[in-house]
DRENTOR-215180 format. One record per residue (C-alpha): residue in three letters; x, y, z. Coordinates in steps of 0.05 Angstrom, whole numbers, plus 5000, padded with zeros to 4 digits. Layout:
<sites>
ALAXYZ;...
</sites>
This chain:
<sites>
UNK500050005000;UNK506550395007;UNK509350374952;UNK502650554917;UNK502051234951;UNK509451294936;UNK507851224863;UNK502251604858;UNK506152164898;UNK511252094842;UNK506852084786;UNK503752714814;UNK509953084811;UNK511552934750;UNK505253214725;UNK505653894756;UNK513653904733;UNK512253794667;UNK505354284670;UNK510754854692;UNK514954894633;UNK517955604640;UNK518755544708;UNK523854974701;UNK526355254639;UNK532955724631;UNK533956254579;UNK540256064566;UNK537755304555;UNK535055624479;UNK542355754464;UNK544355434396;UNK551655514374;UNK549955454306;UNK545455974307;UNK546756854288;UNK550757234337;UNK546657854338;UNK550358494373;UNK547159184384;UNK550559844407;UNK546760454427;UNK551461184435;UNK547961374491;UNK552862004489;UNK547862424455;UNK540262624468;UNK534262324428;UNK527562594409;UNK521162184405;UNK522162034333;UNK528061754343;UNK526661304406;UNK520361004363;UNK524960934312;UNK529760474351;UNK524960084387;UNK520159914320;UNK527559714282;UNK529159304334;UNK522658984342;UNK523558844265;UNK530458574275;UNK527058114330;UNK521657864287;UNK526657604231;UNK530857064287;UNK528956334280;UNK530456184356;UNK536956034386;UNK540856644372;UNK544857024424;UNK542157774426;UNK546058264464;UNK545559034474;UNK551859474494;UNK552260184498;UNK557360634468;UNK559661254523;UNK563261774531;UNK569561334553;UNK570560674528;UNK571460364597;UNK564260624613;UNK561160164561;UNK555959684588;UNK552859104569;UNK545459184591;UNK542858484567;UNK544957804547;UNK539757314528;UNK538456734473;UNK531956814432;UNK527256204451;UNK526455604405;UNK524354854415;UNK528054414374;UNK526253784390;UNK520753614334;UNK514153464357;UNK515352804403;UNK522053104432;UNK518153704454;UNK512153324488;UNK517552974535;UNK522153624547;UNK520054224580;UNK520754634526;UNK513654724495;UNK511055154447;UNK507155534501;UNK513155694542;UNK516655914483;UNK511956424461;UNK510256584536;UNK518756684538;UNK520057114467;UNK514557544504;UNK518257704561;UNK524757754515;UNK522058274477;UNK519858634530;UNK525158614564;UNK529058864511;UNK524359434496;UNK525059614572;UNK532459644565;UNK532660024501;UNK527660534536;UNK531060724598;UNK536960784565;UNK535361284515;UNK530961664560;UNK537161704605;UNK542261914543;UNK544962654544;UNK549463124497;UNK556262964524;UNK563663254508;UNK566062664479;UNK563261994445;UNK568061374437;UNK565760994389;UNK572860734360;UNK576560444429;UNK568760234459;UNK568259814391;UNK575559574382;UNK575259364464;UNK569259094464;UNK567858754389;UNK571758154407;UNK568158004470;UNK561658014437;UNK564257704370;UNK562956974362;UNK568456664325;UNK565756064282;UNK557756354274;UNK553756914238;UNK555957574259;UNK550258114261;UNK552158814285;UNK548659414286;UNK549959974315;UNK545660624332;UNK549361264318;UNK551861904285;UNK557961544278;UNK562062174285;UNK569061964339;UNK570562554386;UNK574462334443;UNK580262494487;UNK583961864437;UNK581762164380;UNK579862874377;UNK573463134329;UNK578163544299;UNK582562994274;UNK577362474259;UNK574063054203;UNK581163244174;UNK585862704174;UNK585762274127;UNK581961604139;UNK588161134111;UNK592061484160;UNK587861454215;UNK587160714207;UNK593560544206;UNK595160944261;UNK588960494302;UNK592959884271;UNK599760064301;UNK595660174376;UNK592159524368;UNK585359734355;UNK582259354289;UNK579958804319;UNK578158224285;UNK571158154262;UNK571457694197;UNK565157654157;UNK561357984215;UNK555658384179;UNK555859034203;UNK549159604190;UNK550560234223;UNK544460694227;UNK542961384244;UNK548561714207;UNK547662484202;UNK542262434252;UNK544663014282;UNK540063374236;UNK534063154288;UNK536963444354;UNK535464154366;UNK542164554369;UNK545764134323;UNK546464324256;UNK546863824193;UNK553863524177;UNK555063774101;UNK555963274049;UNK563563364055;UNK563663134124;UNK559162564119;UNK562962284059;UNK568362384108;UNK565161934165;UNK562861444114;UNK569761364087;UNK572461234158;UNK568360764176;UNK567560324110;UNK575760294115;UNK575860114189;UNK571059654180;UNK574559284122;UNK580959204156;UNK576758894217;UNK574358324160;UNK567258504164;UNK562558794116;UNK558459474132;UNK552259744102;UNK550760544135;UNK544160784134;UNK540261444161;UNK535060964197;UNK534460304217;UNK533459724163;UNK533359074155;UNK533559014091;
</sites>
């Protein structure tokens, strides 16, 4: 009569584990190594208007609804200091891969996975939120070191590499004055980031930079002219081949 109960009593916990799916699940059990790498940086050193907060949080969303499941999404900002970048989440997008008996006897089910790519994408709305209601003009922006320092960490050697990265693009920092990032020359400029060790390697990492010449939005800031945004675009598509990777620069965020 014992070892009835004791059954039963088993039996019953098994039911409620496997009725609590998400519960017993972790995010980072949706991992898949095989799966895109995706990377996004936000310069936080400069203020945004409405239009350009919906902007970043609908492009996002659509960058969302193109992942299959398994991919590593992570969001870093770029500061005023390279040292001061942070990364403010970390998380693999849910998927069940088990075909349709494999996922009846795991607890991954397709209820927990939707319930899960909910809370994902809220959670990365809520993160891309406070952070731009929390950006301000500052002095400087690092783009160059916070990339170069940081591009390697987040790079995953061996899968898809998606980067994109939110800003005016335009270096002004105690490393690398504004002054010297609009008149030097960009071959000279990268090779002088070559000889300090900063083009890191990114091979075939697909890199889409948007919000180039935003600056146009923010009251106070005048338009770069055509001269200096060839100059940034020039930069950038040179820095960016020497890291191995390909780059696409656009005004707004795209998928496409």
């Amino acid at each position: 009569m014992r070892i009835g109960v004791a059954s039963a009593l088993a039996g019953a916990v098994a039911l409620i584990a496997a009725a609590l799916p998400a519960a017993a699940r972790e995010n980072r059990d949706y991992c898949a190594d095989d799966a895109t790498n995706v990377v996004l940086y936000i310069d936080v050193t400069t203020s945004y208007d409405e239009v350009d907060k919906s902007a970043l949080v609908d492009g996002v969303g659509r960058i969302f609804a193109t992942l299959m499941g398994g991919e590593r999404f992570s969001i870093r900002t770029i500061e005023d200091a390279f040292p001061n970048s942070k990364r403010i989440l970390e998380r693999c997008v849910p998927v069940c891969t088990g075909g349709f008996f494999g996922d009846m006897f795991s607890d991954c089910t397709e209820g927990a996975r939707i319930e899960d790519s909910r809370t994902l994408q809220r959670d990365i709305a809520t993160s891309i939120a406070e952070r731009l209601a929390a950006a301000v003009e500052l002095p400087h922006s690092e783009i160059v070191r916070t990339l170069a320092m940081s591009g390697p960490e987040e790079y995953r050697k061996g899968r898809a590499n998606a980067f994109f990265v939110f800003s005016d693009m335009i270096e002004n920092s105690e490393f690398l004055p504004g002054s010297d990032f609009l008149t030097v020359p960009e071959a000279t400029l990268v090779e002088r980031l070559a000889t300090d060790g900063l083009i890191p390697d990114l091979i075939e990492a697909d890199i889409r930079i948007f919000g180039v010449g935003r600056g146009v939005t923010v009251e106070g800031r005048p338009a770069l002219s055509q001269e200096k945004l060839q100059k940034v675009t020039a930069f950038w598509t040179l820095f960016f081949k020497a890291t191995g990777a390909t780059v696409t620069m656009r005004p707004n965020l795209s998928t496409d």
